[in-house]
Structure formats: C-alpha cells, structure tokens
OpenMM code with the backbone's topology and positions (N, CA, C; nanometers):
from openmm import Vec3, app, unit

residues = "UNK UNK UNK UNK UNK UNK UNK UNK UNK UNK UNK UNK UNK UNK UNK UNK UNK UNK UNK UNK UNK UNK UNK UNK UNK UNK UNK UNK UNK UNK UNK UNK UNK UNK UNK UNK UNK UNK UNK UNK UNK UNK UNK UNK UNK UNK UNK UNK UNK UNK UNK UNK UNK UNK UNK UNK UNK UNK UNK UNK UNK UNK UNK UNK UNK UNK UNK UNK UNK UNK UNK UNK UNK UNK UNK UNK UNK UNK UNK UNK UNK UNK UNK UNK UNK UNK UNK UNK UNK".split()
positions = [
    Vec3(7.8553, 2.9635, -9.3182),
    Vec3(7.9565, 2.9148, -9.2265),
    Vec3(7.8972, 2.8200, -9.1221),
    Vec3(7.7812, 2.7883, -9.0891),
    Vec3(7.7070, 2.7163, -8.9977),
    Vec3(7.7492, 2.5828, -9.0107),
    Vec3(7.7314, 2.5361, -9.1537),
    Vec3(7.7594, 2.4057, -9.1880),
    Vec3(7.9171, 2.3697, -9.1586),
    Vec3(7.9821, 2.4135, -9.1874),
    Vec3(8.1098, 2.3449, -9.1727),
    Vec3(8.1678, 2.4001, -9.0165),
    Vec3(8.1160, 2.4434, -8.9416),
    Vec3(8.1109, 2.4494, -8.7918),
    Vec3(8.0439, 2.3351, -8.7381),
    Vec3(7.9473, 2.3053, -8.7651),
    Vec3(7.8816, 2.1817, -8.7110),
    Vec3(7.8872, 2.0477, -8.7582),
    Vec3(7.9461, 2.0713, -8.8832),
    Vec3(8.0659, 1.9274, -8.9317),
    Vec3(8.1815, 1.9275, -8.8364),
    Vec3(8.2506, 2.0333, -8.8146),
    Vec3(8.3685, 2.0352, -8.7100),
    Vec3(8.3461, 1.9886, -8.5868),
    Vec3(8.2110, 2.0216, -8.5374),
    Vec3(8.1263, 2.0101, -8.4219),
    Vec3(8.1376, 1.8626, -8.3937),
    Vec3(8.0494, 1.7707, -8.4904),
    Vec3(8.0055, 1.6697, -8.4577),
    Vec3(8.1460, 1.5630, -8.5211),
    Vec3(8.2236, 1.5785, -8.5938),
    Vec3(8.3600, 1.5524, -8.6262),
    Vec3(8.4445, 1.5019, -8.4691),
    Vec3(8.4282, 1.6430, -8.3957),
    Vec3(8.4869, 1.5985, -8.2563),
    Vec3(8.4394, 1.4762, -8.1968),
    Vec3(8.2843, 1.5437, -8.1648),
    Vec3(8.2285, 1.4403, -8.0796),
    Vec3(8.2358, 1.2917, -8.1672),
    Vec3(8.2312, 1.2803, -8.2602),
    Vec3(8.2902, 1.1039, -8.2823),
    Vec3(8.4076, 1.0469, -8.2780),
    Vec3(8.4840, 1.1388, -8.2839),
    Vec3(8.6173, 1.1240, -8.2586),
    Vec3(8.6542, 1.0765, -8.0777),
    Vec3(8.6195, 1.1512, -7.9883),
    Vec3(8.5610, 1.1315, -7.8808),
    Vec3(8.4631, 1.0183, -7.7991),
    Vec3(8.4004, 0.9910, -7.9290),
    Vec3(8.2694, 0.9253, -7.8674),
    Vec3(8.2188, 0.8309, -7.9943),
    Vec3(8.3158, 0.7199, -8.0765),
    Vec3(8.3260, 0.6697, -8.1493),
    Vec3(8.2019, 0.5808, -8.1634),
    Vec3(8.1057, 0.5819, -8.0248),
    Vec3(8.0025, 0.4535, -8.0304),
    Vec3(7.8856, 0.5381, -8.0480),
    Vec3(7.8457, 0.6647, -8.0640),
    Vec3(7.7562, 0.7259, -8.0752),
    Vec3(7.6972, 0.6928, -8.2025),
    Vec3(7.5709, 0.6831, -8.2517),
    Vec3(7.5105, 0.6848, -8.3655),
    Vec3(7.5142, 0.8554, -8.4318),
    Vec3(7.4719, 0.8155, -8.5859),
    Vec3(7.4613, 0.9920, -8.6091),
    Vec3(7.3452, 1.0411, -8.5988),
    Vec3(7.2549, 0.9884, -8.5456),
    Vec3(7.1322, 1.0575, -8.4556),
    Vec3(7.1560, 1.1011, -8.3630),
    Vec3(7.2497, 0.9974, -8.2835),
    Vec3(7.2503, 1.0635, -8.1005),
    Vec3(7.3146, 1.2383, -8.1560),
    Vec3(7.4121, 1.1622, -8.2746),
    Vec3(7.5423, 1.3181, -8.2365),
    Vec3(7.4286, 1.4908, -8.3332),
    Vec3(7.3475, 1.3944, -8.3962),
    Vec3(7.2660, 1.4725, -8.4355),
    Vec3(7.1373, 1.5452, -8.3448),
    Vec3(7.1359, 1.4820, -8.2697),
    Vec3(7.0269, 1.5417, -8.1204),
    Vec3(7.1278, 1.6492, -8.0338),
    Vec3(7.2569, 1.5888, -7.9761),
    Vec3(7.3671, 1.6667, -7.9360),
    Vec3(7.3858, 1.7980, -7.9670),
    Vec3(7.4177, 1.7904, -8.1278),
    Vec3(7.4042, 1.9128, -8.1876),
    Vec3(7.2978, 2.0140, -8.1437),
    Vec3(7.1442, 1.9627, -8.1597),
    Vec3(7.0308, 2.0434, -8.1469),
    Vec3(7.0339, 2.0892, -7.9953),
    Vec3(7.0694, 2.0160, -7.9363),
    Vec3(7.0226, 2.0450, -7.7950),
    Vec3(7.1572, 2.1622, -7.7640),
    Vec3(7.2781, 2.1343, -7.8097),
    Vec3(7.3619, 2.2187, -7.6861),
    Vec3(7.4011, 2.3665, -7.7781),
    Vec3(7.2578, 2.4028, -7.8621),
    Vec3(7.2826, 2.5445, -7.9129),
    Vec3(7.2979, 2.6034, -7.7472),
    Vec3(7.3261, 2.7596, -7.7988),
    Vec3(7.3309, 2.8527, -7.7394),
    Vec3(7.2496, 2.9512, -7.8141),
    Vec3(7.0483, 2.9899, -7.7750),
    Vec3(7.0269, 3.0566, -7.8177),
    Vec3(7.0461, 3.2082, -7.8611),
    Vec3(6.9968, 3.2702, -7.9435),
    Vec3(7.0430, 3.3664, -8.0065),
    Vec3(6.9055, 3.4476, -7.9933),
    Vec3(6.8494, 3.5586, -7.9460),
    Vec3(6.7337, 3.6398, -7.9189),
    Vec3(6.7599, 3.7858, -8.0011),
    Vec3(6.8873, 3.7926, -8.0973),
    Vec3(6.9250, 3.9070, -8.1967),
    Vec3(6.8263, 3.9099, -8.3309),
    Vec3(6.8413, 4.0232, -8.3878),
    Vec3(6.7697, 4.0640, -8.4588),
    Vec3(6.8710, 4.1177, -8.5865),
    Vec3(6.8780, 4.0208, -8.6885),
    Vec3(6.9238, 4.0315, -8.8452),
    Vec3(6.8585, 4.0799, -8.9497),
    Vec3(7.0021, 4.1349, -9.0253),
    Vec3(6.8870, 4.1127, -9.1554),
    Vec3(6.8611, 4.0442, -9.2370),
    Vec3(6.7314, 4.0368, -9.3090),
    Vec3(6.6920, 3.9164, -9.3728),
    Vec3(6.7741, 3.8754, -9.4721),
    Vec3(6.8346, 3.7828, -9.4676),
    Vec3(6.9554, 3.7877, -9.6303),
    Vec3(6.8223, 3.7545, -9.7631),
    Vec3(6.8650, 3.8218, -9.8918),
    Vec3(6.8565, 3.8596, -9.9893),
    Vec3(6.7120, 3.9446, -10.0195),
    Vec3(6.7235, 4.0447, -9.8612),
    Vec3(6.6346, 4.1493, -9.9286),
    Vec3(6.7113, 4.2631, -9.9560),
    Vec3(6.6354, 4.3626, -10.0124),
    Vec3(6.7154, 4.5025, -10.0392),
    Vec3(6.6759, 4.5934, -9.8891),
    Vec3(6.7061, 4.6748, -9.8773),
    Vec3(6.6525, 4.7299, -9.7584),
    Vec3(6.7218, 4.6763, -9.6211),
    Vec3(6.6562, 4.7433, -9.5194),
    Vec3(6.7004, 4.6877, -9.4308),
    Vec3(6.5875, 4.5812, -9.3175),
    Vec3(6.5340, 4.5060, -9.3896),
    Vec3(6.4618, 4.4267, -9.3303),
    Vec3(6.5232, 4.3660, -9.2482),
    Vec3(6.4659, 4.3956, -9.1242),
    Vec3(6.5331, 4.2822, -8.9942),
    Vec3(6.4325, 4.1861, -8.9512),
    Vec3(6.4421, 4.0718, -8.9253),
    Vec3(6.3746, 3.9503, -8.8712),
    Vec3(6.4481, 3.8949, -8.6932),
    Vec3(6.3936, 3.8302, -8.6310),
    Vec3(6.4590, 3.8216, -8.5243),
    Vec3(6.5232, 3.6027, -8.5789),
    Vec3(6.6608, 3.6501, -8.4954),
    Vec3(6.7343, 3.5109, -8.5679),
    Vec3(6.6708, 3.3586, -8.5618),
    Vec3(6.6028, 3.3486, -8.5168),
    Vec3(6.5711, 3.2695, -8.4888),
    Vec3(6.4223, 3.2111, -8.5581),
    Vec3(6.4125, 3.2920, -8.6788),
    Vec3(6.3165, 3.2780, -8.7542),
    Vec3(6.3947, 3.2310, -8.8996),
    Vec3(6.5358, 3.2110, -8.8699),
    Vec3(6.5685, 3.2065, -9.0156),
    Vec3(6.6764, 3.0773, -9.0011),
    Vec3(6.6588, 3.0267, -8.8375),
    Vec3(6.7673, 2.9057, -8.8083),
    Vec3(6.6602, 2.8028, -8.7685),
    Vec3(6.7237, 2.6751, -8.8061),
    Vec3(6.6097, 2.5930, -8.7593),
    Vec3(6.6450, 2.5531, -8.6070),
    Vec3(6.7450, 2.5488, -8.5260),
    Vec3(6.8180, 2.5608, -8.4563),
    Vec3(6.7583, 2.7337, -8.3246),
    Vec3(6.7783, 2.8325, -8.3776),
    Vec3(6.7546, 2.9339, -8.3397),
    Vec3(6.8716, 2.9682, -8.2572),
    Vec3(7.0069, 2.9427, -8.2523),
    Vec3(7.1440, 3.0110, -8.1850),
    Vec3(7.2729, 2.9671, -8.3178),
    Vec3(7.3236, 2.9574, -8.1930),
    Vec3(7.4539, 2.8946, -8.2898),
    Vec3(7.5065, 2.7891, -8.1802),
    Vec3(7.5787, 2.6785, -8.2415),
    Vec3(7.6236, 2.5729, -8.2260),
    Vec3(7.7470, 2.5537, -8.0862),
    Vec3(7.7463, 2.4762, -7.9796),
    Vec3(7.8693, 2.5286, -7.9122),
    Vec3(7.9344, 2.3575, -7.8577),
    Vec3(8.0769, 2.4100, -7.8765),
    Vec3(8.1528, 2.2601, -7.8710),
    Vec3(8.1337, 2.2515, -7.7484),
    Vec3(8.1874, 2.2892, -7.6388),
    Vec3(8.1413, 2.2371, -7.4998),
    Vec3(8.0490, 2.1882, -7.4398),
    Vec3(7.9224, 2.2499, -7.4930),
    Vec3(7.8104, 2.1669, -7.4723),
    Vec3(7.7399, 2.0982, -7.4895),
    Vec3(7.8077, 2.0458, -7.6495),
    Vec3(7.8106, 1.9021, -7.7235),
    Vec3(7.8774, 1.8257, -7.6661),
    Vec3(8.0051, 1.8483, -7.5874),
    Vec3(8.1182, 1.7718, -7.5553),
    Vec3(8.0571, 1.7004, -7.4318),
    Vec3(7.9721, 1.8074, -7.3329),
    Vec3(7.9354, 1.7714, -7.2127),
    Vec3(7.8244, 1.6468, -7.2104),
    Vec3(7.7026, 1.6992, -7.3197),
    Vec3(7.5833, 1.6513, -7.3553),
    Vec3(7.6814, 1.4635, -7.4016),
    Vec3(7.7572, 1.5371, -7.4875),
    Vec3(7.8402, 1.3340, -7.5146),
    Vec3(7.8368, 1.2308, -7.4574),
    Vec3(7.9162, 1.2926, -7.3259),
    Vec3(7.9627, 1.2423, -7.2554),
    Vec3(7.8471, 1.1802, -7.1548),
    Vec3(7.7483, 1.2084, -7.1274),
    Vec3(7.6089, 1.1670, -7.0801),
    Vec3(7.4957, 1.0823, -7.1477),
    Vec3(7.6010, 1.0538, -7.2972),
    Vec3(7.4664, 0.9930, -7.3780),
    Vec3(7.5672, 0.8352, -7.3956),
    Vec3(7.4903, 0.7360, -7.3773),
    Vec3(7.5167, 0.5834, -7.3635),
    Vec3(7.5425, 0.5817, -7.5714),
    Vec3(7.6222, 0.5066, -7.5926),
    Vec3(7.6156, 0.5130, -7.7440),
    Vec3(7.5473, 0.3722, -7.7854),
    Vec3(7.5444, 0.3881, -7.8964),
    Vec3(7.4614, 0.2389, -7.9226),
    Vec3(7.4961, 0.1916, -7.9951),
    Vec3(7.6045, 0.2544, -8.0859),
    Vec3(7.6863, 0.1644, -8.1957),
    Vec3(7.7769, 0.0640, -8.1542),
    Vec3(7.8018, -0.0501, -8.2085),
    Vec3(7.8932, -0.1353, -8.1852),
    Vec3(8.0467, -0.0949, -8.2458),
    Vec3(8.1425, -0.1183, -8.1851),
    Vec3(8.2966, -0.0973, -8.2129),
    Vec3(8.3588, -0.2290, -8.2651),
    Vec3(8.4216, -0.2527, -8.3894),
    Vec3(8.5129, -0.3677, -8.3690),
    Vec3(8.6308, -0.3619, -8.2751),
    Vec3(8.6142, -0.4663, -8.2760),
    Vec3(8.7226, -0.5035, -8.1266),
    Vec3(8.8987, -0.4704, -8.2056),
    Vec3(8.9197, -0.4416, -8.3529),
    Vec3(9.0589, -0.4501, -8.3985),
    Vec3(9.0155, -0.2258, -8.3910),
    Vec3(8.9356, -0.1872, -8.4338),
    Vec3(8.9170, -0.0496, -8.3798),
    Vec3(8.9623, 0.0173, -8.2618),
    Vec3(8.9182, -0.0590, -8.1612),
    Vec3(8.9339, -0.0299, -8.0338),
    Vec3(9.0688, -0.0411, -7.9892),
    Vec3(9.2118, -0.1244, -8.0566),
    Vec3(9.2868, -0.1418, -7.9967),
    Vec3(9.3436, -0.0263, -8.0529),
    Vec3(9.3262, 0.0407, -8.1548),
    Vec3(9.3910, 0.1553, -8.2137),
    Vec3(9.5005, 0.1267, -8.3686),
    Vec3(9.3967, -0.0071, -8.4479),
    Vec3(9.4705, -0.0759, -8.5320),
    Vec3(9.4081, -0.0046, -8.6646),
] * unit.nanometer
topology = app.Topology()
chain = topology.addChain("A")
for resn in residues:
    res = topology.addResidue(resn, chain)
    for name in ("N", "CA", "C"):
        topology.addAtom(name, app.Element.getBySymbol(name[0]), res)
C-alpha cells in the first residue's frame, strides 16, 4: 500500500505545484516522512521475527500529505509552464 499512497502523495503536490520537477516532488516526498521507531514483523518469515521498521523502509516512516504540501510550497520550481497551460486551456 506504500506505493499508491505516495503516487496519491506526489499526484497532489503537482497538481498544486505544476512547476515542480519530479526530483524536487521526489525529495518532498523523502523529507516530509513521519518517522516510524515501531517494531514489525519481518514479512515472509515464519515465526515471529520482529525487525524495527525502519530497517525494511528506505524512507523509515510513512509518507504525510501535509508535510509535502507545506515542504511545496517552500520549494521554487524549475520547470517551465506553457503559457496556453497556465490559462487553464
């Protein structure tokens, strides 16, 4: 479920923030986790092996729209817009 949360994620913010590159919105992403310091279990062992989460995310939380939204809004974009885009054509 991670993935199509952070398609939704970064979906907004271009929608929002149409001049952003998909690096910036891809840094956005990384930066406005909300770490996670819980302790899972390892998926596809038997047992109950627990690992702490953040050994199994490259990320280490989970993803949060507000603080992508905020982080956006502070980042200069660098893509160019056509000017028939912008009018809403």
């Amino acid at each position: 479920m991670a993935s199509p949360a952070a398609a939704g994620v970064a979906a907004v913010i271009r929608s929002y923030y149409p001049s952003l590159t998909a690096k910036q919105v891809k840094e956005i992403l990384m930066k406005s986790v909300k770490p996670l310091s819980d302790v899972v279990k390892k998926p596809g062992t038997k047992g109950a092996t627990k690992v702490p989460f953040n050994e199994l995310s490259v990320s280490g939380g989970t993803i949060n729209l507000y603080s992508a939204l905020q982080l956006a809004a502070k980042t200069k974009g660098k893509k160019k817009i056509k000017e028939e885009n912008k009018q809403g054509a």
